[in-house]
N, CA, C and O atoms as a GROMACS GRO file, in nm:
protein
  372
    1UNK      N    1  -0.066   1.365   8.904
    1UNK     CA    2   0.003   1.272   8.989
    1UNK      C    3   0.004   1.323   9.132
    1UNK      O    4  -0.017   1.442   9.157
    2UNK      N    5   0.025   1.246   9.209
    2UNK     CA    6  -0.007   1.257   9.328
    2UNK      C    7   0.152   1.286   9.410
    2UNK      O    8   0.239   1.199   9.400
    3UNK      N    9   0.182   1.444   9.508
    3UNK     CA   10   0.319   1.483   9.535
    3UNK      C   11   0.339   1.388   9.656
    3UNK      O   12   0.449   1.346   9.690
    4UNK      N   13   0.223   1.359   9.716
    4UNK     CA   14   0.203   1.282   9.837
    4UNK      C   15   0.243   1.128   9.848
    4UNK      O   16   0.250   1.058   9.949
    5UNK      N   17   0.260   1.105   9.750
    5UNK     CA   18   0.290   0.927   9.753
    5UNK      C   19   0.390   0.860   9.847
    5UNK      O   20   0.508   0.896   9.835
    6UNK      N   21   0.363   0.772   9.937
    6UNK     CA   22   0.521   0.731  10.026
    6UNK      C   23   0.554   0.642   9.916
    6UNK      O   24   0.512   0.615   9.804
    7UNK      N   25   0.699   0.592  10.042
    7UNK     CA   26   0.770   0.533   9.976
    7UNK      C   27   0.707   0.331  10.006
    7UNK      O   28   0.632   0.290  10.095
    8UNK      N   29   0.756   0.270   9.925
    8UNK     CA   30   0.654   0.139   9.963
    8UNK      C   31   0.772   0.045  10.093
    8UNK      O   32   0.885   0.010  10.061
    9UNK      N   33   0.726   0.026  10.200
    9UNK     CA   34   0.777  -0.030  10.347
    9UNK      C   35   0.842  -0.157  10.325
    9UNK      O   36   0.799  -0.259  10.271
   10UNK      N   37   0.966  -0.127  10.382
   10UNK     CA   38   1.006  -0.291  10.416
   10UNK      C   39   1.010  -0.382  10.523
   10UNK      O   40   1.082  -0.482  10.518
   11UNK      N   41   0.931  -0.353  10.629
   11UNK     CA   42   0.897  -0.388  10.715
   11UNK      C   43   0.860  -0.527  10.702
   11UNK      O   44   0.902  -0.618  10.774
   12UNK      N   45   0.765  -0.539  10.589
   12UNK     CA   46   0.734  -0.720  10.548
   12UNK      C   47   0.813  -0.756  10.509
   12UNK      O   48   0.826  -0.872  10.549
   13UNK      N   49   0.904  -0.724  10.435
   13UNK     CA   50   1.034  -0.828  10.369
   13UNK      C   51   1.119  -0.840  10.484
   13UNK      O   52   1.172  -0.951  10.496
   14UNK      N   53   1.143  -0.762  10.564
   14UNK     CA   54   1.232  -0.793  10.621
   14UNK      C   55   1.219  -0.899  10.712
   14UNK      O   56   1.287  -1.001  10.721
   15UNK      N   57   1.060  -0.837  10.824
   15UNK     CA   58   1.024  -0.945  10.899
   15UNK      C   59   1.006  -1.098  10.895
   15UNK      O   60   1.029  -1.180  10.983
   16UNK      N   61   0.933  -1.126  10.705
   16UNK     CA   62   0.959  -1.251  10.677
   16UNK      C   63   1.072  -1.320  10.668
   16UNK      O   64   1.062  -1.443  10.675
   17UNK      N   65   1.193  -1.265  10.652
   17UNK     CA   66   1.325  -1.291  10.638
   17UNK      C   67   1.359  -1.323  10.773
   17UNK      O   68   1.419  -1.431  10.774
   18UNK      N   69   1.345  -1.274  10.886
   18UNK     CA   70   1.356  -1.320  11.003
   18UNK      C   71   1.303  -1.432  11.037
   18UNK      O   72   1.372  -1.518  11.092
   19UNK      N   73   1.163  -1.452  11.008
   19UNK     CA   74   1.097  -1.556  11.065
   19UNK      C   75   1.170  -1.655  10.984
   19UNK      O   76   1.241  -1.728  11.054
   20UNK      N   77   1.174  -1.681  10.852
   20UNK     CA   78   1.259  -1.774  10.803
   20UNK      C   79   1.372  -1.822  10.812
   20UNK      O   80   1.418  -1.928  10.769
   21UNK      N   81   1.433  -1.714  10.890
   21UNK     CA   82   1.593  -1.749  10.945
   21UNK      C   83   1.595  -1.830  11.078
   21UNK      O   84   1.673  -1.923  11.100
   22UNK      N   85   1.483  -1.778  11.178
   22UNK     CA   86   1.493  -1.783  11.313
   22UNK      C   87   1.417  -1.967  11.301
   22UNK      O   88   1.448  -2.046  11.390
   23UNK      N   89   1.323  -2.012  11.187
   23UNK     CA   90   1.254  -2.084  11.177
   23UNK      C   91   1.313  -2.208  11.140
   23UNK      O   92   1.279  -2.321  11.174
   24UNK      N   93   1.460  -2.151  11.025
   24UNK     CA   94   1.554  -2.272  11.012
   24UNK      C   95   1.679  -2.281  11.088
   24UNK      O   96   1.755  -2.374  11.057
   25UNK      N   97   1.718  -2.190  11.194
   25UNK     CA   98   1.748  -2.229  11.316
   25UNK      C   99   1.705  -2.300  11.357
   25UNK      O  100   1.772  -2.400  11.330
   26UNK      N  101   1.615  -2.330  11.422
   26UNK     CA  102   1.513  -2.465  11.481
   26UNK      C  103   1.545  -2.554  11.423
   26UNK      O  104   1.578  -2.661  11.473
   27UNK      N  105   1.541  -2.529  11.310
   27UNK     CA  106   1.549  -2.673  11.210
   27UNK      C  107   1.619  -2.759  11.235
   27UNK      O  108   1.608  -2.878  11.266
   28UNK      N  109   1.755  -2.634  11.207
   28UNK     CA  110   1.885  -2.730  11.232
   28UNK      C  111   1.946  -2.764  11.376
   28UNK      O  112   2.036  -2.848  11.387
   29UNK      N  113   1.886  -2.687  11.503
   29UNK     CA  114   1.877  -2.754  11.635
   29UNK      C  115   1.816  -2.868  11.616
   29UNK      O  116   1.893  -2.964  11.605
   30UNK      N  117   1.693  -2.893  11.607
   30UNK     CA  118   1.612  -3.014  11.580
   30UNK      C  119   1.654  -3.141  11.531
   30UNK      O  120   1.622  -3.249  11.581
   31UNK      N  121   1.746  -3.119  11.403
   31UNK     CA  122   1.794  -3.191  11.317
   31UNK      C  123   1.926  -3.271  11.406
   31UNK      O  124   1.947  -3.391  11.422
   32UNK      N  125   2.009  -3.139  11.457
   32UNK     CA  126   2.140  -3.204  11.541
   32UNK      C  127   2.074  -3.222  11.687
   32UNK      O  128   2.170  -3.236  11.762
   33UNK      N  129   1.968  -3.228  11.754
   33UNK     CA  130   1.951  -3.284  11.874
   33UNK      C  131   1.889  -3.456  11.803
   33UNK      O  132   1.925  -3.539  11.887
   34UNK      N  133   1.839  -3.505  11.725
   34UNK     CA  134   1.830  -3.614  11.661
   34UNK      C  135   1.664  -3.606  11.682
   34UNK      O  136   1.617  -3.703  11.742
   35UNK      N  137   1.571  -3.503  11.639
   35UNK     CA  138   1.442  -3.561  11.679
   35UNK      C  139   1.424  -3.661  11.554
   35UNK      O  140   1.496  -3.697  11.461
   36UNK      N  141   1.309  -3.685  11.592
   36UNK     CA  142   1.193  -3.720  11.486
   36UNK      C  143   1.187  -3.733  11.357
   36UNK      O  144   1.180  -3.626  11.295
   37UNK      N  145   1.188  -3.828  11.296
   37UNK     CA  146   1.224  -3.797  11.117
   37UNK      C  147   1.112  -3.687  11.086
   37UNK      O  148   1.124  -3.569  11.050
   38UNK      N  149   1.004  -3.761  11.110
   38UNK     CA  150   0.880  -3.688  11.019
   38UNK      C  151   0.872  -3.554  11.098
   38UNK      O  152   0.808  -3.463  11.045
   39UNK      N  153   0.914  -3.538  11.187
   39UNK     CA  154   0.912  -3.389  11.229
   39UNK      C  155   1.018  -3.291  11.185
   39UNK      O  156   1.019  -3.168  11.182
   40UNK      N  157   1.118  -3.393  11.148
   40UNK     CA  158   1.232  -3.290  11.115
   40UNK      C  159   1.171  -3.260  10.946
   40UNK      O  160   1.164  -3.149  10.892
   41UNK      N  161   1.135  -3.385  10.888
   41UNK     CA  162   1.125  -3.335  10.724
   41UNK      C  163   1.034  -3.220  10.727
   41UNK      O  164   1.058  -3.116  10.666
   42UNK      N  165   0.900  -3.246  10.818
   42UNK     CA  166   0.770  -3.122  10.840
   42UNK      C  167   0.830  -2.943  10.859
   42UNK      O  168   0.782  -2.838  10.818
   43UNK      N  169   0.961  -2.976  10.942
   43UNK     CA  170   1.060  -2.855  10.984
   43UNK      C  171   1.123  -2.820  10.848
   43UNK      O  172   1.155  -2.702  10.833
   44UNK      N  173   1.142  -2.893  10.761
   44UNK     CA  174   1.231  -2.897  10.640
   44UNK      C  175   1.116  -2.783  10.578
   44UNK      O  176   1.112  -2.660  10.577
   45UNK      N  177   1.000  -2.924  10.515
   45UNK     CA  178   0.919  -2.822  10.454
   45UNK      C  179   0.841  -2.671  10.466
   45UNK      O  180   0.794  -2.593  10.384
   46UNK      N  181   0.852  -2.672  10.612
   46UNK     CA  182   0.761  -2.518  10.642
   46UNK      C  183   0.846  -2.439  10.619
   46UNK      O  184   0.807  -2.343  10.552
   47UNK      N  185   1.006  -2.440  10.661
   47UNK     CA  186   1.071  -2.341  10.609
   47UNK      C  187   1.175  -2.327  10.510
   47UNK      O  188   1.275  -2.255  10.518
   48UNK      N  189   1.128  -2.432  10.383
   48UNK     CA  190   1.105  -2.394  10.249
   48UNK      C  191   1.009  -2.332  10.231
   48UNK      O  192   1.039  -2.225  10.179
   49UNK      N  193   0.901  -2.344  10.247
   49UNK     CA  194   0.776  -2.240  10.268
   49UNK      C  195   0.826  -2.076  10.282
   49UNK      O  196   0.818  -1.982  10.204
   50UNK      N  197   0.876  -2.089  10.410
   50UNK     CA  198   0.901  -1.983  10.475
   50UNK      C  199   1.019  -1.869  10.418
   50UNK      O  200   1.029  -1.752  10.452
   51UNK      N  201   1.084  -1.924  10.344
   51UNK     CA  202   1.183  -1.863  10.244
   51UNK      C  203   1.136  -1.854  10.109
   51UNK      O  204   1.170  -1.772  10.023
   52UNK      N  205   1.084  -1.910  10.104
   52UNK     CA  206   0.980  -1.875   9.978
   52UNK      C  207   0.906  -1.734   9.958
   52UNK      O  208   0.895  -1.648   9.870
   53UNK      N  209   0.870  -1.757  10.065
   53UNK     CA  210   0.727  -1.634  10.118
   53UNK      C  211   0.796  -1.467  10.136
   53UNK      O  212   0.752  -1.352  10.128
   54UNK      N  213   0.954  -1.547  10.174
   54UNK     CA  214   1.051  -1.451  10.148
   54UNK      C  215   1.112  -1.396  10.064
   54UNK      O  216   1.118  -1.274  10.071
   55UNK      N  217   1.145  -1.429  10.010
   55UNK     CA  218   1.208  -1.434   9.849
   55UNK      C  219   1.069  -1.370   9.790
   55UNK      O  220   1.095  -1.262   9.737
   56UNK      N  221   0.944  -1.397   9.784
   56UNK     CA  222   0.810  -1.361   9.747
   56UNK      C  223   0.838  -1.177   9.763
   56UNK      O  224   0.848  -1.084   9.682
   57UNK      N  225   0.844  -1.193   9.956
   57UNK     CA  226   0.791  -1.060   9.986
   57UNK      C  227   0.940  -0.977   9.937
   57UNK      O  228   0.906  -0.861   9.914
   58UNK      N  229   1.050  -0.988   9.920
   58UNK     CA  230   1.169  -0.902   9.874
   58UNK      C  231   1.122  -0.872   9.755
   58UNK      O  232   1.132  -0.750   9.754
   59UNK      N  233   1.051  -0.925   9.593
   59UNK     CA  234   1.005  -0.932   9.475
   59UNK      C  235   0.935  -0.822   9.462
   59UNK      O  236   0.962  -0.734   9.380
   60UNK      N  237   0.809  -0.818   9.568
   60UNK     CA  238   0.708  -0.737   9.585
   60UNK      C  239   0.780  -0.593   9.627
   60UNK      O  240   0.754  -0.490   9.564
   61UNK      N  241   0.850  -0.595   9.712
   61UNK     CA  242   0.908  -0.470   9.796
   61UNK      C  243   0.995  -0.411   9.673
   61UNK      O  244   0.983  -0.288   9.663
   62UNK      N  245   1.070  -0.463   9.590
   62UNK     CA  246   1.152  -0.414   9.514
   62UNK      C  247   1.090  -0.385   9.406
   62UNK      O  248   1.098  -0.264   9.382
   63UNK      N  249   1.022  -0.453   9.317
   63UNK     CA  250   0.898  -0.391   9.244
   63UNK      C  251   0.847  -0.230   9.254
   63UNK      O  252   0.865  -0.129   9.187
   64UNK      N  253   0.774  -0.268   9.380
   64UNK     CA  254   0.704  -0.149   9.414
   64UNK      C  255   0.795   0.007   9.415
   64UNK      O  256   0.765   0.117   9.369
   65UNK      N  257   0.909  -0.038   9.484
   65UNK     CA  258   0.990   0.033   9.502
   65UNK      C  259   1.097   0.105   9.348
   65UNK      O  260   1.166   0.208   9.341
   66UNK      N  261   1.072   0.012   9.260
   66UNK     CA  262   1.102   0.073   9.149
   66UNK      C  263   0.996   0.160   9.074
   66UNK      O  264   1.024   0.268   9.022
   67UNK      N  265   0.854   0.093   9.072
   67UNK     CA  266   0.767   0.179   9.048
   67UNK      C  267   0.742   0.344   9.111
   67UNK      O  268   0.697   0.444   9.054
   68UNK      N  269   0.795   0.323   9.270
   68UNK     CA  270   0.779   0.477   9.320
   68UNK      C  271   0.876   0.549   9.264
   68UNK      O  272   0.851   0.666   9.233
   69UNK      N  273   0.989   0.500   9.243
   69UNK     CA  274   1.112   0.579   9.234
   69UNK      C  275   1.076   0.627   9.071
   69UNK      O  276   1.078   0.750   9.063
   70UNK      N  277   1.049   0.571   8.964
   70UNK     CA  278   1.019   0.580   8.815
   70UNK      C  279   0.905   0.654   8.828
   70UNK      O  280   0.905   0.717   8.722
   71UNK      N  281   0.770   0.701   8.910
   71UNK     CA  282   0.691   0.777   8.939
   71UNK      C  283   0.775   0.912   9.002
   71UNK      O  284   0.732   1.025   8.977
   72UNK      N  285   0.855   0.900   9.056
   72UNK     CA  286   0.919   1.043   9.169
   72UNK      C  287   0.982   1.082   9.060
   72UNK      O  288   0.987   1.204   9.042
   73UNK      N  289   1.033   1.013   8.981
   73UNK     CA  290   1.134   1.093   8.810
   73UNK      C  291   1.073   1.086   8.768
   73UNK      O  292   1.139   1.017   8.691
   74UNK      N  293   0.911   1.090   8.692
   74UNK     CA  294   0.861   1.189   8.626
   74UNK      C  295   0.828   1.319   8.697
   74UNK      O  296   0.866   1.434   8.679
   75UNK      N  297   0.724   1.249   8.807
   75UNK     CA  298   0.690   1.392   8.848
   75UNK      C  299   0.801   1.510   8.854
   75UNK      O  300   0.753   1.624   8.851
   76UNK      N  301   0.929   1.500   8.861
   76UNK     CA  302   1.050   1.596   8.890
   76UNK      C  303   1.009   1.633   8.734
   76UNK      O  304   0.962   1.743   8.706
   77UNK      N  305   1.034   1.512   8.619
   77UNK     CA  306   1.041   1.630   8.507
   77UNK      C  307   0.921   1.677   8.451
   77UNK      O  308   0.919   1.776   8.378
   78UNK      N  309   0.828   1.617   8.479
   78UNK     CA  310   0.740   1.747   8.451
   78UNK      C  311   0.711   1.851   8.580
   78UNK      O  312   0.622   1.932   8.555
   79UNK      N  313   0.761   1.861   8.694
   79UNK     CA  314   0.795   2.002   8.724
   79UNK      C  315   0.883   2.107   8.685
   79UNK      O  316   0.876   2.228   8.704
   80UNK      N  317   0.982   2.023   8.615
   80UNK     CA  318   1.133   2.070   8.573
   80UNK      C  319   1.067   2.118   8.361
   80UNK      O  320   1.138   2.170   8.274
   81UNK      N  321   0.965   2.089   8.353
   81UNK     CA  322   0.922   2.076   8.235
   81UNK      C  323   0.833   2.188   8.244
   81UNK      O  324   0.859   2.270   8.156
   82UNK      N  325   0.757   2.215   8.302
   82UNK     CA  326   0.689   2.270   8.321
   82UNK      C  327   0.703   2.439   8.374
   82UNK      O  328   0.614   2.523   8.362
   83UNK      N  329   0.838   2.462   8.433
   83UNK     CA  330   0.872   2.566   8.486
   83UNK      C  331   0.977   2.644   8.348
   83UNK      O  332   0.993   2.766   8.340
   84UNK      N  333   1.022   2.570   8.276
   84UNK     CA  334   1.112   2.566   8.169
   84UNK      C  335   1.021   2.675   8.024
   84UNK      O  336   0.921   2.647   7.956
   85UNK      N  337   1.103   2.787   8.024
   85UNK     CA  338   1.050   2.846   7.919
   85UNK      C  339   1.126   2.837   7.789
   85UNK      O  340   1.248   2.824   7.801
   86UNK      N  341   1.067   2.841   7.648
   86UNK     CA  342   1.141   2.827   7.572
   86UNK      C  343   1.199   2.932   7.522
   86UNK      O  344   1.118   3.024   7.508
   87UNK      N  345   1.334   2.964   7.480
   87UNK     CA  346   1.410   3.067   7.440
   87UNK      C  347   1.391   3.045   7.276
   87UNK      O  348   1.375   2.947   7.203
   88UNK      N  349   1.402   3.210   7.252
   88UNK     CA  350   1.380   3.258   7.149
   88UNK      C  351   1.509   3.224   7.011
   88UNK      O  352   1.557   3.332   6.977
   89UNK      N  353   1.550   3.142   6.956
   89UNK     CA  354   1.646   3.102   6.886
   89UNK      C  355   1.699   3.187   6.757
   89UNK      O  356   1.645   3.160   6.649
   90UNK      N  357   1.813   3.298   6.760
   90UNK     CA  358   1.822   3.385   6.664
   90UNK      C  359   1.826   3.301   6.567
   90UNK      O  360   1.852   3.191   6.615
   91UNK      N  361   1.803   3.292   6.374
   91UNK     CA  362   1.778   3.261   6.317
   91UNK      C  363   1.944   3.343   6.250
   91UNK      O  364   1.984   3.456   6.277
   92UNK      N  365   2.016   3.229   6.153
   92UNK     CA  366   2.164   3.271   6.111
   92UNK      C  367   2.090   3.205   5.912
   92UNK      O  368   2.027   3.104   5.880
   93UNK      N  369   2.146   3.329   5.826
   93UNK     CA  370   2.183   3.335   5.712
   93UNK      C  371   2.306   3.218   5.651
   93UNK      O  372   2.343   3.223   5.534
   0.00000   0.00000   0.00000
């Protein structure tokens, strides 16, 4: 196994989470300045999209992130396994 492995980034989950927030802001400016139907529903749908993609990238990030962490506890016990000698067990009548 590899001692070198990072840890997996949340940089994408998070950023998508922004854009999806900042994206249905708009929305709902849009919505209460009275535009456009079909522009507001188009605003609707992209960021259902856009929370989607979010919800997507948090899945992925947390995943991964369980996989490193369940990789970092083995490697500990087989170092912890590996350094471990076995004692000699007196033998009782």
């Amino acid at each position: 196994m590899n001692d070198t492995h990072k840890p997996p980034t949340i940089i994408t989950a998070v950023s998508s989470t922004l854009m999806g927030l900042f994206a249905l802001a708009g929305c709902l400016f849009m919505m209460k300045s009275g535009g456009p139907d079909f522009l507001v529903l188009t605003s609707i749908l992209v960021n259902v999209m856009l929370i989607g993609l979010a919800v997507l990238q948090w899945v992925v990030y947390f995943r991964a992130y369980v996989d490193f962490r369940i990789d970092q506890l083995r490697q500990e016990q087989q170092s912890i396994a590996s350094e471990t000698r076995p004692v000699a067990v007196p033998k009782t009548n």
